[in-house]
C-alpha positions in Angstrom: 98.0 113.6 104.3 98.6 111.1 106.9 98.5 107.3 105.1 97.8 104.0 107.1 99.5 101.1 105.6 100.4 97.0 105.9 104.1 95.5 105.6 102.8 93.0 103.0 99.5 91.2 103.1 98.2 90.6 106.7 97.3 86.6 107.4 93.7 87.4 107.0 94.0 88.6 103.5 93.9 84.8 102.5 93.4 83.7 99.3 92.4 86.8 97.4 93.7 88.1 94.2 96.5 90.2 94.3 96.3 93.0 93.7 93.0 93.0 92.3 91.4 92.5 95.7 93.7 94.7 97.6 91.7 98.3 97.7 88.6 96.3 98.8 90.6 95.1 101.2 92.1 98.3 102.6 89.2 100.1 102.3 87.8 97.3 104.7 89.9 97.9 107.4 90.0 101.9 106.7 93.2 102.0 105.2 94.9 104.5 102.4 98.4 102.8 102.0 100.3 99.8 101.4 103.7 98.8 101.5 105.2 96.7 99.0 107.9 93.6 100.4 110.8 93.5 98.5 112.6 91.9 101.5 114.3 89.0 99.7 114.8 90.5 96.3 112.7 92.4 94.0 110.4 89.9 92.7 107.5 91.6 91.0 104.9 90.1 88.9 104.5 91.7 85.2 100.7 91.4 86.4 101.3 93.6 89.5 102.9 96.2 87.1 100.1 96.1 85.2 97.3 96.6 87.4 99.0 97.9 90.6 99.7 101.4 90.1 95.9 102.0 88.7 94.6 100.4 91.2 96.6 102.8 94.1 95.7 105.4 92.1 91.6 105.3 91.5 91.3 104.2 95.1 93.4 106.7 97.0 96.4 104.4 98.4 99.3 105.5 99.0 102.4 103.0 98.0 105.8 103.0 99.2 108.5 99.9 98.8 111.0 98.1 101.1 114.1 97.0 99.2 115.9 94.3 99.8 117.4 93.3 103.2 120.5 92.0 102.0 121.7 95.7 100.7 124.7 96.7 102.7 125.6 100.1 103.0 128.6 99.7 105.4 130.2 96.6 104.0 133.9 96.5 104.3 134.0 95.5 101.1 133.6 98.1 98.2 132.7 95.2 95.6 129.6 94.5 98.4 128.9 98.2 98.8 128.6 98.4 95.1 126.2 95.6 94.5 124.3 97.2 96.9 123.8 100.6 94.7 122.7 98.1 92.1 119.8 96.2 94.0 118.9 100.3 95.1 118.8 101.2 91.4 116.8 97.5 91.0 114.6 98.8 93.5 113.9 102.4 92.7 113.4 101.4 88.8 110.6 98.8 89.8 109.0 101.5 92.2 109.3 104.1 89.6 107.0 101.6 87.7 104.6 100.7 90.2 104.2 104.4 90.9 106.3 104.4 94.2 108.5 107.3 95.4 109.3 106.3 98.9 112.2 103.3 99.0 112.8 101.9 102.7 116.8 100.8 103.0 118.1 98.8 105.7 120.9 100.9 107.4 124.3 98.6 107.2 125.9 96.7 110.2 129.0 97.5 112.1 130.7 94.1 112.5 134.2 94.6 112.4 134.7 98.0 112.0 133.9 101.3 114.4 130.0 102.8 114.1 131.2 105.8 112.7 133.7 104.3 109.9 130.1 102.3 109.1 128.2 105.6 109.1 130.6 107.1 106.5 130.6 104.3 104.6 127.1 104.4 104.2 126.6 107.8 103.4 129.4 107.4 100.4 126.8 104.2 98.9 123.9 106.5 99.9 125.4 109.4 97.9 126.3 106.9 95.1 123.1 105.3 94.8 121.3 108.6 95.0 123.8 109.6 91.4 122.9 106.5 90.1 119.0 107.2 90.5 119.6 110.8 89.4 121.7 109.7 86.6 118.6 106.9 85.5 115.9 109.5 85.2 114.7 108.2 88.8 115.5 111.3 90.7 111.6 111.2 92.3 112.4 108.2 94.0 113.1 109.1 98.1 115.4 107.2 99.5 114.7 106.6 103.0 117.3 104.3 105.2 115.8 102.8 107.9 116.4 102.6 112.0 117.6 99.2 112.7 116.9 96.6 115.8 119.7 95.0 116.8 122.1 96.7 119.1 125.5 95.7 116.6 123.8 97.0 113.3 123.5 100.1 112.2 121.2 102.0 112.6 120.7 104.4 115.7 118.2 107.2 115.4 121.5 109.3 115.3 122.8 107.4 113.0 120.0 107.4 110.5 119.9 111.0 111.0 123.3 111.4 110.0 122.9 109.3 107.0 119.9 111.7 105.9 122.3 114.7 105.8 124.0 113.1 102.8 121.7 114.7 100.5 118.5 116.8 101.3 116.1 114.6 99.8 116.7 111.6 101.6 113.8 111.1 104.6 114.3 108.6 107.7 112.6 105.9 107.9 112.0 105.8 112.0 111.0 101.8 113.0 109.9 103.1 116.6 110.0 99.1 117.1 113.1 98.7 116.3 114.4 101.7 118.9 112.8 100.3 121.8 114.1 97.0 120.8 117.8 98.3 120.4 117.3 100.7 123.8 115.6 97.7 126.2 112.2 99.0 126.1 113.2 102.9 126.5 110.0 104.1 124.4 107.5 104.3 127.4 105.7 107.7 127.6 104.7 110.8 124.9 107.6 112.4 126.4 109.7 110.0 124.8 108.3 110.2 121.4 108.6 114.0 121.5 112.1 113.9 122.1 112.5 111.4 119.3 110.5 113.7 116.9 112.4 117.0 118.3 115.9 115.2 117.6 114.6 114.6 113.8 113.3 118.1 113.6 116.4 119.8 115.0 118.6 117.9 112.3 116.4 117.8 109.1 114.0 120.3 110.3 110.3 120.8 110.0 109.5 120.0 106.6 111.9 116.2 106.6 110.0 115.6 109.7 106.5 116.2 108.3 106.8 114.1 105.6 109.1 111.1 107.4 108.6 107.5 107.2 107.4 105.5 109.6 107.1 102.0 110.8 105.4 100.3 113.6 105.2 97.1 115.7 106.0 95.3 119.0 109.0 93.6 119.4 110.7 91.1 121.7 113.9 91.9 122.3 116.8 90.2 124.5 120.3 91.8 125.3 121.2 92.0 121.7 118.2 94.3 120.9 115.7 92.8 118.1 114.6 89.1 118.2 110.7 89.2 116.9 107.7 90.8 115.6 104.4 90.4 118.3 101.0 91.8 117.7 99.1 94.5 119.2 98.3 91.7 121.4 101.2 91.3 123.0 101.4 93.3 126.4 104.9 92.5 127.8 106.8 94.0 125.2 106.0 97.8 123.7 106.2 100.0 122.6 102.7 101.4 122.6 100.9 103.6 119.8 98.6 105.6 121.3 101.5 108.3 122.7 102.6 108.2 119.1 99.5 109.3 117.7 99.1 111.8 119.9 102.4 113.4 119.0 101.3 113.4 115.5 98.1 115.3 115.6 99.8 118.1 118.3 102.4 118.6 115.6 100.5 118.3 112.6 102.5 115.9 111.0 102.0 113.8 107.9 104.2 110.6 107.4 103.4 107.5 106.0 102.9 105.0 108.8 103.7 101.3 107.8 102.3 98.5 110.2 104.9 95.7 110.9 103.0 93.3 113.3 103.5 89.6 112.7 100.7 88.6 110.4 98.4 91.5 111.6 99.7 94.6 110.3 96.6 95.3 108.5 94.6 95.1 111.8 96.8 96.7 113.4 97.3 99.2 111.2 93.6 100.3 110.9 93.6 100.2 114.9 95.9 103.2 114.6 94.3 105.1 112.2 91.3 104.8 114.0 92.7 106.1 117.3 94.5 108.6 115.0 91.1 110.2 113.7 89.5 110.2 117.0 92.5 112.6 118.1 91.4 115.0 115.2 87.9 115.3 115.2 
């Protein structure tokens, strides 16, 4: 099943209880998933444990987790590439408690070295972190590494692609943002999405693509690719859903679609389910 899901809490979920009041929420706005920010660590209340994953569970929402942004895949470094397998295996043993089985993982950089010495560094930490998990017990976590927005990460649909091959249960986690970001605004028509989804398909087949990761916003970009998050408000910068949705429901795919608008991903996220079921009625 499709799911429709926040980054995080939107600015209009205000003052409520977390997570007490968040399937009341969602179910507000139409929604069936929510992503959990782990952005700058993996700081988790003992009440969120508690009450989280019963919560997901008698109300139909579908979790998933972004670890922290500081993980680097690709660092020169093997001490840094190392730490990095231990905030995964941080990560993956809090979403294994909170129910979760999809992690999101930042990509890596490619600061002083060439973007395919980065790739294969990040594969080997990919393929470490995925014994680590196996070797904790945690081998229903997914690991999902992530497209990236700025031109000198990364991160390249290619790229992430290549990462996935590593081993056959990782997914990608496509940021369609972040690709028309990094390519100058190159995401413009359903042409273009197809050819996204095709290159997926043609590397991990059918069955990776089907069940993918997915996350969604406008984004300003300047020459270096990636500078901000807009809303669905925003109409100078793309790129738009609507082709996207389309491609879904012509290829009966299912991935979890995360919302990443600045402070209205849970608006914006509904929007897109909305259009999404008016495709398949």
């Amino acid at each position: 099943m499709i799911t429709f899901a926040p980054g995080g809490n939107s600015e209009s979920f205000g003052k409520r209880k977390f997570p007490e009041q968040l399937p009341k929420y969602l179910s507000g706005l139409g929604l069936n998933g929510y992503e959990v920010e782990c952005g700058r660590g993996v700081r988790i209340t003992d009440r969120t444990y508690e009450l989280l994953p019963k919560l997901a569970a008698e109300n139909g929402i579908y979790l998933t987790l972004h670890a922290p942004y500081y993980i680097s895949l690709s660092g020169i470094e093997e001490e840094t590439r190392l730490k990095s397998v231990g905030y995964i295996l941080e990560s993956a043993k809090a979403a294994h408690r909170l129910g979760i089985r999809k992690i999101v993982v930042h990509s890596g950089s490619c600061a002083k070295i060439t973007r395919e010495e980065a790739t294969a560094l990040a594969k080997d930490t990919l393929t470490k972190a995925q014994r680590a998990l196996d070797e904790e017990g945690l081998s229903e976590i997914i690991l999902c590494p992530e497209t990236m927005g700025k031109i000198n990460q990364l991160g390249t649909l290619s790229e992430v692609l290549e990462l996935c091959t590593a081993d056959e249960r990782f997914l990608p986690c496509v940021d369609f943002g972040h690709l028309n970001a990094r390519t100058h605004g190159s995401i413009k028509s359903e042409a273009d999405y197809a050819a996204i989804l095709d290159e997926i398909e043609d590397k991990l087949g059918y069955d990776r693509l089907k069940r993918f990761h997915v996350h969604f916003s406008k984004i300003m970009y300047t020459t270096g690719g990636e500078k901000m998050h807009l809303t669905f408000a925003d109409t100078e910068y793309g790129p738009q859903y609507e082709p996207l949705m389309e491609q879904f429901a012509k290829r009966g795919l299912e991935p979890s679609v995360v919302c990443e608008s600045a402070g209205t991903q849970a608006e914006d996220a509904s929007e897109m389910k909305k259009y999404y079921e008016g495709l398949i009625k």
